[in-house]
PyMOL commands that place a pseudoatom at each C-alpha (Angstrom):
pseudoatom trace, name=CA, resn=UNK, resi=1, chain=A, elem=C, hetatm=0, pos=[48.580, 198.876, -32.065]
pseudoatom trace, name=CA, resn=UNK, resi=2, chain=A, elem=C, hetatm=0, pos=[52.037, 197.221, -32.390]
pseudoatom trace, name=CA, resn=UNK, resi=3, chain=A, elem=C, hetatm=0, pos=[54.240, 194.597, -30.770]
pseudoatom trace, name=CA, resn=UNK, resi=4, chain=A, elem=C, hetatm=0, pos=[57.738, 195.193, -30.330]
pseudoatom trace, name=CA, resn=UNK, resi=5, chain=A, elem=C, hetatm=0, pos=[60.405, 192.294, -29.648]
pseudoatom trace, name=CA, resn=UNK, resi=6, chain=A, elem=C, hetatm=0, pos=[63.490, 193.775, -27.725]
pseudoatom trace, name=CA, resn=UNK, resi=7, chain=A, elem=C, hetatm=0, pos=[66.867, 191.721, -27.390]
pseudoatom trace, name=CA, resn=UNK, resi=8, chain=A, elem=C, hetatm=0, pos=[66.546, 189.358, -23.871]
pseudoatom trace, name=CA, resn=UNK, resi=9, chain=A, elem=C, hetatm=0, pos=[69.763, 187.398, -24.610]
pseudoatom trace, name=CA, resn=UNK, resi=10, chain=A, elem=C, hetatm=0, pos=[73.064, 187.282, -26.470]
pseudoatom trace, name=CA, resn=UNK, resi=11, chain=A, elem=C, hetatm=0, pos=[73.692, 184.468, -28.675]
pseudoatom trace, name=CA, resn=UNK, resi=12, chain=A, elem=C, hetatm=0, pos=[76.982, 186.243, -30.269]
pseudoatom trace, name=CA, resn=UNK, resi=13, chain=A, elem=C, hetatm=0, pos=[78.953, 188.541, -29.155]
pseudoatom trace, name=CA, resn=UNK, resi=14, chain=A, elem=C, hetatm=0, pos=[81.656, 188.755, -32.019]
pseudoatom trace, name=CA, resn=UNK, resi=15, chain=A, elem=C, hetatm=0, pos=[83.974, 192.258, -31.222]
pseudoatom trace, name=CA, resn=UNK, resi=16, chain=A, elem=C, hetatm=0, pos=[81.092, 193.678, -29.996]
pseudoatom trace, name=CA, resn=UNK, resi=17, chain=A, elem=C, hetatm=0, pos=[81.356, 194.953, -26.329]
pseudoatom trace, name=CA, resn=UNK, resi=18, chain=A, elem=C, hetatm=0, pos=[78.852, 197.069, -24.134]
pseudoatom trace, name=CA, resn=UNK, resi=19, chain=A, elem=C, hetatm=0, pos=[79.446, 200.954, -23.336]
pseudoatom trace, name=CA, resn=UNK, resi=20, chain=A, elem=C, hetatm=0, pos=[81.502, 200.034, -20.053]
pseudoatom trace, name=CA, resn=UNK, resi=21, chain=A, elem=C, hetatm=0, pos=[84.075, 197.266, -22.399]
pseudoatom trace, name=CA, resn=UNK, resi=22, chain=A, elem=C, hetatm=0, pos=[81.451, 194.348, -21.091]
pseudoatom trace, name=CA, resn=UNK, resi=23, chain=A, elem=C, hetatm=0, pos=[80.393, 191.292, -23.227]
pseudoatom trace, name=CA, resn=UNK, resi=24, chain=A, elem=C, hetatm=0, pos=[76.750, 191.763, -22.135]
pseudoatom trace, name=CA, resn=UNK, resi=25, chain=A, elem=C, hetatm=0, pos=[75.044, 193.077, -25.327]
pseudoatom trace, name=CA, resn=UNK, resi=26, chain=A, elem=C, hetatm=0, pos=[71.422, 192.765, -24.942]
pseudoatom trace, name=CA, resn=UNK, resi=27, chain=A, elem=C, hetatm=0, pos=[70.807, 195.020, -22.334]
pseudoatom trace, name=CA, resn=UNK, resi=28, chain=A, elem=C, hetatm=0, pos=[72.843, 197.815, -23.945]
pseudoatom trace, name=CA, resn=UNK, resi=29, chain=A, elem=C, hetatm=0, pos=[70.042, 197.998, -26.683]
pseudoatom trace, name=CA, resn=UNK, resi=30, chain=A, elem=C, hetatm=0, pos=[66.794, 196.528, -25.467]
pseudoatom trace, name=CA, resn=UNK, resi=31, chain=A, elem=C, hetatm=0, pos=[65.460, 200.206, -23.949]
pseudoatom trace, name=CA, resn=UNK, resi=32, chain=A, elem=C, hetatm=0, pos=[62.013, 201.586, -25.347]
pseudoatom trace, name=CA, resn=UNK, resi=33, chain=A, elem=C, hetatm=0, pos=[63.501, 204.885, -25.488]
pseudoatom trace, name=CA, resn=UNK, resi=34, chain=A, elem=C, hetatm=0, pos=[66.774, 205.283, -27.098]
pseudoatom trace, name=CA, resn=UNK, resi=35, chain=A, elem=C, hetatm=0, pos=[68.997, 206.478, -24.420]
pseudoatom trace, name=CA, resn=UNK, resi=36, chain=A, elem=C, hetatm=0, pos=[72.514, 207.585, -27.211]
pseudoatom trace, name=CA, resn=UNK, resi=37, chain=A, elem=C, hetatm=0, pos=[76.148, 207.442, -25.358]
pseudoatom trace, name=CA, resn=UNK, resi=38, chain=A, elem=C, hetatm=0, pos=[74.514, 206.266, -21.645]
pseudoatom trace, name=CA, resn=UNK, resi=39, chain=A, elem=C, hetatm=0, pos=[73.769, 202.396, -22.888]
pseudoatom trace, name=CA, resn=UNK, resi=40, chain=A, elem=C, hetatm=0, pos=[74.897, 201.367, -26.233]
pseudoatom trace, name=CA, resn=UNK, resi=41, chain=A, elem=C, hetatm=0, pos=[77.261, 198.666, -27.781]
pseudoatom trace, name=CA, resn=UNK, resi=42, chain=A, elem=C, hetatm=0, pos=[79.732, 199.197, -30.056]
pseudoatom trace, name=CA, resn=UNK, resi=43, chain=A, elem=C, hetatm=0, pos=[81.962, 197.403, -32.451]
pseudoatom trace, name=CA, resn=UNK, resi=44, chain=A, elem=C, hetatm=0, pos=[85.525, 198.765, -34.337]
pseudoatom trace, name=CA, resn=UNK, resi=45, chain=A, elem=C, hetatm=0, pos=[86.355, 198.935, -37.573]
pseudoatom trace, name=CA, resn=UNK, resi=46, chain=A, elem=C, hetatm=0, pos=[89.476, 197.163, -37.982]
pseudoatom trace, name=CA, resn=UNK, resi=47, chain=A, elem=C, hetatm=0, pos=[89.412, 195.916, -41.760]
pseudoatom trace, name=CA, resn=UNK, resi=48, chain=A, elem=C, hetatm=0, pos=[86.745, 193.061, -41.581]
pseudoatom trace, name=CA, resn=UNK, resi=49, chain=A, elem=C, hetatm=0, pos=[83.361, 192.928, -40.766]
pseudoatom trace, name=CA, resn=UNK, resi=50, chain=A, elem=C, hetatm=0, pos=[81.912, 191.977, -37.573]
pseudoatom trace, name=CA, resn=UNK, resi=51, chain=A, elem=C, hetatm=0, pos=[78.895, 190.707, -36.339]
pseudoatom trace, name=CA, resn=UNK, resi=52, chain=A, elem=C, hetatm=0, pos=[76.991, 189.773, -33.138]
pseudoatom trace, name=CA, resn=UNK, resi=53, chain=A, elem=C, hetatm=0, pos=[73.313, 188.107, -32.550]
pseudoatom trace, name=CA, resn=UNK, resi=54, chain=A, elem=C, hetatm=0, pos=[70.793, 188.853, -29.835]
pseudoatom trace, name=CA, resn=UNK, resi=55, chain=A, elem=C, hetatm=0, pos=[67.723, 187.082, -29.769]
pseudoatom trace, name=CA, resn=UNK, resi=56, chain=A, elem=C, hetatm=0, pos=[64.715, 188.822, -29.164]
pseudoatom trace, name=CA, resn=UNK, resi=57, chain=A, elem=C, hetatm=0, pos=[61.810, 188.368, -26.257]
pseudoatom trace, name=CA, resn=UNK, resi=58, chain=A, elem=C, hetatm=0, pos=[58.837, 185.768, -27.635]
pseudoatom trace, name=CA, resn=UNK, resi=59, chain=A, elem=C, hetatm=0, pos=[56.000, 187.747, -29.525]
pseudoatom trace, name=CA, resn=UNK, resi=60, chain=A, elem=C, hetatm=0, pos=[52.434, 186.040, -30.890]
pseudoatom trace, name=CA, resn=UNK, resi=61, chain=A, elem=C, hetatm=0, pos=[52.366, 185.618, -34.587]
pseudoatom trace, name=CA, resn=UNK, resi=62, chain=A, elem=C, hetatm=0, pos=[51.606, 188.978, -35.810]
pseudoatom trace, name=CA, resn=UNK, resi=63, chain=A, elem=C, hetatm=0, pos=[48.030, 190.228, -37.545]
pseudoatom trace, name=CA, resn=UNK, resi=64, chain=A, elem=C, hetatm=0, pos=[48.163, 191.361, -41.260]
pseudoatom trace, name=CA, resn=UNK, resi=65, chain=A, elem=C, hetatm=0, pos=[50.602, 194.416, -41.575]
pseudoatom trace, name=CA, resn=UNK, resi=66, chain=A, elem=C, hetatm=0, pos=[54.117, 195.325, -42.340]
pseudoatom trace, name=CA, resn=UNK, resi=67, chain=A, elem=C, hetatm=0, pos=[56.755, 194.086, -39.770]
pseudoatom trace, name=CA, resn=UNK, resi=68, chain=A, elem=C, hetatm=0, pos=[60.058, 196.453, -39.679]
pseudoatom trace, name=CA, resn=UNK, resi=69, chain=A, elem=C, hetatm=0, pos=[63.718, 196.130, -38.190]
pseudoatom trace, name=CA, resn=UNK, resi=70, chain=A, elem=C, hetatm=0, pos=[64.222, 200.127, -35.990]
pseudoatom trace, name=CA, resn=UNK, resi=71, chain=A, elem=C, hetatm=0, pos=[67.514, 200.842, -34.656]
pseudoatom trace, name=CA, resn=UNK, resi=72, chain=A, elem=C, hetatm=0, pos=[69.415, 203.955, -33.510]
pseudoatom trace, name=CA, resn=UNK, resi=73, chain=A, elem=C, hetatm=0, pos=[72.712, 203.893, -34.562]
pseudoatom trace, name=CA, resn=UNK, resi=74, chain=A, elem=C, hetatm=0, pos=[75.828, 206.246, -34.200]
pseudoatom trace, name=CA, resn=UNK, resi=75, chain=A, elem=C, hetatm=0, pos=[78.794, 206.261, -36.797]
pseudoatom trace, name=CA, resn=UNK, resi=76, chain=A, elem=C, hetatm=0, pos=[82.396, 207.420, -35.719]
pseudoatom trace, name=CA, resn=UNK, resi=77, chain=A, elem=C, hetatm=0, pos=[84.286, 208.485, -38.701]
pseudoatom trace, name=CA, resn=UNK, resi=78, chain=A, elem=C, hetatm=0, pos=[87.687, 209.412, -36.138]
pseudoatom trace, name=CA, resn=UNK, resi=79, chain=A, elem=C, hetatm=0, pos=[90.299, 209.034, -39.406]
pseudoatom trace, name=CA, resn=UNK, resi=80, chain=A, elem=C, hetatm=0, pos=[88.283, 211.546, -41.785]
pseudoatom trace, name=CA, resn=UNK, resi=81, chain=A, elem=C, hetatm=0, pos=[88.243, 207.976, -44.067]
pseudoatom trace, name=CA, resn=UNK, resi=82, chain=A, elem=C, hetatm=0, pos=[84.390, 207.551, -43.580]
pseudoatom trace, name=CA, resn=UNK, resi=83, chain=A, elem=C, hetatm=0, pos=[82.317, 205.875, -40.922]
pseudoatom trace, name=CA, resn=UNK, resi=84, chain=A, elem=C, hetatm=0, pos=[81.596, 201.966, -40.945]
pseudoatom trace, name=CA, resn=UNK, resi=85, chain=A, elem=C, hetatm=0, pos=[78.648, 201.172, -42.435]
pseudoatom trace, name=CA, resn=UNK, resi=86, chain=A, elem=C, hetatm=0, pos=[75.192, 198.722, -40.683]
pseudoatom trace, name=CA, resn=UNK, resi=87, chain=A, elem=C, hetatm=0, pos=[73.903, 195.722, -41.612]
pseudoatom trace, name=CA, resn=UNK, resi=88, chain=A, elem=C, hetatm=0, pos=[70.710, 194.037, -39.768]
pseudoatom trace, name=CA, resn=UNK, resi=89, chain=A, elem=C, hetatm=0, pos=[69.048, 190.930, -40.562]
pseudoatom trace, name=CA, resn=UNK, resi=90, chain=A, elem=C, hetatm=0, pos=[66.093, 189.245, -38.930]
pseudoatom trace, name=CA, resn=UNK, resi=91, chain=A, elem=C, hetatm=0, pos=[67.112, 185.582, -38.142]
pseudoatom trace, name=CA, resn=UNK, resi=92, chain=A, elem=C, hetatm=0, pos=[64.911, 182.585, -36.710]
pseudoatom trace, name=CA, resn=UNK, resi=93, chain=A, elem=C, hetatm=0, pos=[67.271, 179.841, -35.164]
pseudoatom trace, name=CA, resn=UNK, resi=94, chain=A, elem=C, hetatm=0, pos=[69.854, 180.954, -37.579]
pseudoatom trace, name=CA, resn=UNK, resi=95, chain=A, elem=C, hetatm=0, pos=[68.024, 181.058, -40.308]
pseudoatom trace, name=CA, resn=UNK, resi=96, chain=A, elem=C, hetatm=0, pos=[67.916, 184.556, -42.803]
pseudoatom trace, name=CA, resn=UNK, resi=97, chain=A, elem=C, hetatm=0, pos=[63.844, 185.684, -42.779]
pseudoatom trace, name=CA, resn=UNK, resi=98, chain=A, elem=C, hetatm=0, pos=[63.146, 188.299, -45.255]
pseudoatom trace, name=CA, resn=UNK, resi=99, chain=A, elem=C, hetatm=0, pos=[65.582, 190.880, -46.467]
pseudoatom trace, name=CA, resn=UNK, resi=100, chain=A, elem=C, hetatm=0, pos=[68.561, 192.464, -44.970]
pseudoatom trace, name=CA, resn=UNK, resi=101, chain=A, elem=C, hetatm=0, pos=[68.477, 196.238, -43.910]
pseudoatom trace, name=CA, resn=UNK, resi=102, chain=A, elem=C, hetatm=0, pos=[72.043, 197.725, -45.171]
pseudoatom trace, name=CA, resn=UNK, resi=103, chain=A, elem=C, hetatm=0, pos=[73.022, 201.420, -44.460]
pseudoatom trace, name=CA, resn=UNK, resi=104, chain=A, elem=C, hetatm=0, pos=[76.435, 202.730, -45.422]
pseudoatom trace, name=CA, resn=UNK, resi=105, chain=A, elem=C, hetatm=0, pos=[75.436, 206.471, -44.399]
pseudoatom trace, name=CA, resn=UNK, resi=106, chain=A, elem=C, hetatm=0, pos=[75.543, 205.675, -40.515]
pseudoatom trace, name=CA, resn=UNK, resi=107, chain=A, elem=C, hetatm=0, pos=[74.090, 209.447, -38.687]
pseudoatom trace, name=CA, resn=UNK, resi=108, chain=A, elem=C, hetatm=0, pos=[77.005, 210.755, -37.035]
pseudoatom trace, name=CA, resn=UNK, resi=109, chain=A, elem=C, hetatm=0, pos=[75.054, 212.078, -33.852]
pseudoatom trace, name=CA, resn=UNK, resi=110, chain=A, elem=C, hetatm=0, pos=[72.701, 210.087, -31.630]
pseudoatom trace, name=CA, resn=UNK, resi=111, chain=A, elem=C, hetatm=0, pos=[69.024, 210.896, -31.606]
pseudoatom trace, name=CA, resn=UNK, resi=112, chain=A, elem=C, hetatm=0, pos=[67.971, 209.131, -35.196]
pseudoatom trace, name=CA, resn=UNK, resi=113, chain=A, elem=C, hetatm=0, pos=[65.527, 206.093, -35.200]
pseudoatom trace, name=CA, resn=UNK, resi=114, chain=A, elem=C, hetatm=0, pos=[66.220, 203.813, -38.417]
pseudoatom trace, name=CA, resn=UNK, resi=115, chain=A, elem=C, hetatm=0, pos=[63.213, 202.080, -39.446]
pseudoatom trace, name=CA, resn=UNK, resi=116, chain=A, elem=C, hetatm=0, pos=[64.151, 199.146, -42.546]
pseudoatom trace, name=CA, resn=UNK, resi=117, chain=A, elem=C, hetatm=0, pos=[61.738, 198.245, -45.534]
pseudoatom trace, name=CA, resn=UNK, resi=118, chain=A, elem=C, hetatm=0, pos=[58.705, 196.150, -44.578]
pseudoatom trace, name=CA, resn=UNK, resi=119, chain=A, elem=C, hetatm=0, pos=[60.378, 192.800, -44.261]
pseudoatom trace, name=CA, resn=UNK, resi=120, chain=A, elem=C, hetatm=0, pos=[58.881, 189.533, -45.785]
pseudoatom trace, name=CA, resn=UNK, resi=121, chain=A, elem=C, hetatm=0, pos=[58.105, 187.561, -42.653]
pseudoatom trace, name=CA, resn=UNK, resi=122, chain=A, elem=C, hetatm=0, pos=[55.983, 184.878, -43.942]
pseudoatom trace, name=CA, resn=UNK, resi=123, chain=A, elem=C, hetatm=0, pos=[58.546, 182.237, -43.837]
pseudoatom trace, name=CA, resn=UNK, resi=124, chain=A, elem=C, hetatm=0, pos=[58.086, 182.372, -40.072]
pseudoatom trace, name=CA, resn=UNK, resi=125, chain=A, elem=C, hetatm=0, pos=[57.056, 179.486, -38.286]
pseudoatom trace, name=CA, resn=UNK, resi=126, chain=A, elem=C, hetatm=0, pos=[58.437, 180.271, -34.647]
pseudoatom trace, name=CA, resn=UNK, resi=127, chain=A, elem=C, hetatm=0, pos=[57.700, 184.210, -33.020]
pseudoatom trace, name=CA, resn=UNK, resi=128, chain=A, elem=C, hetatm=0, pos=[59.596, 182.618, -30.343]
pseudoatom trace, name=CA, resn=UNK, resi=129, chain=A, elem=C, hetatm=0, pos=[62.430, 181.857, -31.643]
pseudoatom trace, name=CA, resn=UNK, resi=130, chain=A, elem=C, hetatm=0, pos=[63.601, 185.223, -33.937]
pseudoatom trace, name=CA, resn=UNK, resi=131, chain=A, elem=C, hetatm=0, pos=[66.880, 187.175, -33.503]
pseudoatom trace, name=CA, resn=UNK, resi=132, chain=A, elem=C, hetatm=0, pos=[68.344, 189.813, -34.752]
pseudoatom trace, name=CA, resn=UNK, resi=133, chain=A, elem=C, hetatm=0, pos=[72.015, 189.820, -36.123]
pseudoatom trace, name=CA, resn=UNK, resi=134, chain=A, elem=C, hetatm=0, pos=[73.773, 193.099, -36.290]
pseudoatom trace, name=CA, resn=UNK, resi=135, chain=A, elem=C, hetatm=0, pos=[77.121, 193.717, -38.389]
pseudoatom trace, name=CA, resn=UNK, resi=136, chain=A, elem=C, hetatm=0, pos=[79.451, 196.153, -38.529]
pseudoatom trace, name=CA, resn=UNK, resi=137, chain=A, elem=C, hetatm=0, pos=[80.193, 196.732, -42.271]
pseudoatom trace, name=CA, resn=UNK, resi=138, chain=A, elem=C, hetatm=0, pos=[83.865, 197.905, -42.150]
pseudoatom trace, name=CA, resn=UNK, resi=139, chain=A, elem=C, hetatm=0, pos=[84.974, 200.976, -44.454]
pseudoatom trace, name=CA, resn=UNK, resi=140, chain=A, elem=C, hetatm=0, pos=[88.188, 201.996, -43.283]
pseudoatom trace, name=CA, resn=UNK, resi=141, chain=A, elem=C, hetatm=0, pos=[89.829, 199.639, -41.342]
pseudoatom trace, name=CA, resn=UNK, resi=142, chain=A, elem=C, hetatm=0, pos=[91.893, 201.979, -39.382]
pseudoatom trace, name=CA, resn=UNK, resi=143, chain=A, elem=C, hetatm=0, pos=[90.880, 200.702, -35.828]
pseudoatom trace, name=CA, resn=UNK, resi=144, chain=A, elem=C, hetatm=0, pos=[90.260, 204.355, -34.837]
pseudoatom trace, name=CA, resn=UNK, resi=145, chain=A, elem=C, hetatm=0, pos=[86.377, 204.661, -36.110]
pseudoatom trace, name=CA, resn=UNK, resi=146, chain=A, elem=C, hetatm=0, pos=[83.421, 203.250, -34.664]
pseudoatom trace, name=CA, resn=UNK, resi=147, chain=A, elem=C, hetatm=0, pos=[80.111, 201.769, -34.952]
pseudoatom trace, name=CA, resn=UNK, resi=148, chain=A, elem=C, hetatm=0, pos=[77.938, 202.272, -31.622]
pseudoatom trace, name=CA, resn=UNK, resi=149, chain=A, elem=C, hetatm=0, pos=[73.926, 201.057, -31.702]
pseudoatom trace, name=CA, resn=UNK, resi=150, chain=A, elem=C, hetatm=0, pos=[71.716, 201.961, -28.496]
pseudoatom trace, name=CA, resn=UNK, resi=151, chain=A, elem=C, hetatm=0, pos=[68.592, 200.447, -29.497]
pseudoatom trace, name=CA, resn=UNK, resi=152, chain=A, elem=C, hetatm=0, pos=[67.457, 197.694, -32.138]
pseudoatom trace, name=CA, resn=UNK, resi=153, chain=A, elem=C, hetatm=0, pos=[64.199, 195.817, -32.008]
pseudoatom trace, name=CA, resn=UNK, resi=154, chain=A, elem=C, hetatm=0, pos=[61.145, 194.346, -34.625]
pseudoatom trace, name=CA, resn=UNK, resi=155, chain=A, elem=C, hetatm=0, pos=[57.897, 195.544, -34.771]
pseudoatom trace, name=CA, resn=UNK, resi=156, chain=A, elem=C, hetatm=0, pos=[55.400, 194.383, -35.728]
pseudoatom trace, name=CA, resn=UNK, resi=157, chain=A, elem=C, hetatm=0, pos=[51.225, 194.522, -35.926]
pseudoatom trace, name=CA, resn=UNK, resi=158, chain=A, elem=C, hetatm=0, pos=[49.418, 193.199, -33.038]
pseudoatom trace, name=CA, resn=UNK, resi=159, chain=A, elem=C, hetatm=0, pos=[48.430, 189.553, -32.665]
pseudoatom trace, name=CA, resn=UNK, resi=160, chain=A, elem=C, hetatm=0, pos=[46.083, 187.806, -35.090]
pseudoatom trace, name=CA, resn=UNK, resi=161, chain=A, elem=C, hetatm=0, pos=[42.560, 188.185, -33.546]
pseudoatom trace, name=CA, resn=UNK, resi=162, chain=A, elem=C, hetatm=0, pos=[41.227, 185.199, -32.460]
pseudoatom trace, name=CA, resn=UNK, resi=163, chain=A, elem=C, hetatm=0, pos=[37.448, 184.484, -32.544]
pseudoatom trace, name=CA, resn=UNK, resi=164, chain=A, elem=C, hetatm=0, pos=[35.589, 182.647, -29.445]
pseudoatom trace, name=CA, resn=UNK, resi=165, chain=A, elem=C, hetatm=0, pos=[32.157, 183.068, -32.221]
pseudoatom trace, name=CA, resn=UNK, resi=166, chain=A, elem=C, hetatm=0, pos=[32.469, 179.841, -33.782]
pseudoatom trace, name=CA, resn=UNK, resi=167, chain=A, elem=C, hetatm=0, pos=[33.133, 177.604, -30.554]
pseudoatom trace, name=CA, resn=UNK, resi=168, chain=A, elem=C, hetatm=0, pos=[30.327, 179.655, -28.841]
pseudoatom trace, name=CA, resn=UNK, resi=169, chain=A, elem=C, hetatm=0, pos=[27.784, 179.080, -31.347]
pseudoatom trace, name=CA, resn=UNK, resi=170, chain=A, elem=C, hetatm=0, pos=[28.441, 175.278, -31.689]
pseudoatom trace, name=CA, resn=UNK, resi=171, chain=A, elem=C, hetatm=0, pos=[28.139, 174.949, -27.800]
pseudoatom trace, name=CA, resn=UNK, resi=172, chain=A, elem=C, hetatm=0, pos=[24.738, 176.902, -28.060]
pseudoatom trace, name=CA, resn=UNK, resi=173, chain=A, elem=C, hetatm=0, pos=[23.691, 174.577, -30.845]
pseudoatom trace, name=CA, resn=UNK, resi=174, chain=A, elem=C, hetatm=0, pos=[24.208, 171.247, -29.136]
pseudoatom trace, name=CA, resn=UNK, resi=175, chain=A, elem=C, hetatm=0, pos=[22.837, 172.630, -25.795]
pseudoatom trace, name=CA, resn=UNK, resi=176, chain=A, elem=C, hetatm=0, pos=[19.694, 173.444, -28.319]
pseudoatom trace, name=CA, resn=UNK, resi=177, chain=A, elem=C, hetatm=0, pos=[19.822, 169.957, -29.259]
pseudoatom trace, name=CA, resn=UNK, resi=178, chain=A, elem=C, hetatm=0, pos=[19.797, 167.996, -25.788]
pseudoatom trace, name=CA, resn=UNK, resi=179, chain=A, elem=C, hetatm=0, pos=[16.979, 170.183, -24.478]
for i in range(1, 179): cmd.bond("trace and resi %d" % i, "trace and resi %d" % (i + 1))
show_as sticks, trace
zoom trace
């Protein structure tokens, strides 16, 4: 089993705007099923790169296992000079926690989930407190091509097990003792 932490909030918006021009990301790209051109945000390529930051809803610290970045993403190349590129990173109040996810090879239809490389999470002190920032990396600067992204979250395994043995068996033991 997993746990998956979808966006709850915006904390930047940058240039990004929502599929109807609106400045309210996170519920453009918090759905469990990737829903393409009907909810999605998107941010132009007009010669620099830009960047907005949702944070994500609280998980538990995560069992043993790999922890990943997915995302659908759609690239517009509308100039024939290539499409902008992604860039995702996993912050926790602001801080960088493992290793950025960078593709420059956008898919140029909807319908592709994006998982990253396992991502070195052990610098994590706060599952409460995690983000995700998400950057347009520009390529042609024309202001006529696109980057749109319809669903980004973290996964990650389910919740360290906790064990009720231990506090059981020293309750037994010091009933044993007062009888």
């Amino acid at each position: 089993m997993v746990q998956t932490a979808r966006p709850s909030a915006d904390s930047t918006d940058g240039g990004w705007v929502n599929e109807s021009e609106g400045t309210t990301l996170y519920t453009s790209i918090d759905e469990v099923t990737a829903d393409g051109a009907t909810t999605h945000i998107y941010s132009t390529d007009d010669g620099s790169n830009d960047t907005c930051i949702v944070d994500l809803a609280s998980i538990d610290a995560p069992g043993s296992g790999n922890v990943y970045i997915k995302y659908t993403a759609l690239g517009e190349d509308n100039m024939g000079m290539g499409a902008p590129g992604i860039e995702i990173r996993l912050l926790e109040g602001g801080a960088t926690r493992g290793a950025a996810h960078t593709d420059t090879n956008v898919a140029s239809s909807w319908g592709t989930e994006v998982t990253s490389s396992a991502i070195d999470v052990s610098s994590v002190s706060n599952w409460g407190n995690l983000e995700l920032k998400i950057t347009m990396t520009t390529n042609s600067g024309s202001g006529m091509d696109y980057l749109k992204v319809t669903q980004a979250y973290l996964e990650t395994p389910d919740a360290a097990a906790s064990s009720t043995a231990t506090p059981m068996a020293l309750n037994t033991y010091q009933q044993m003792r007062n009888d």
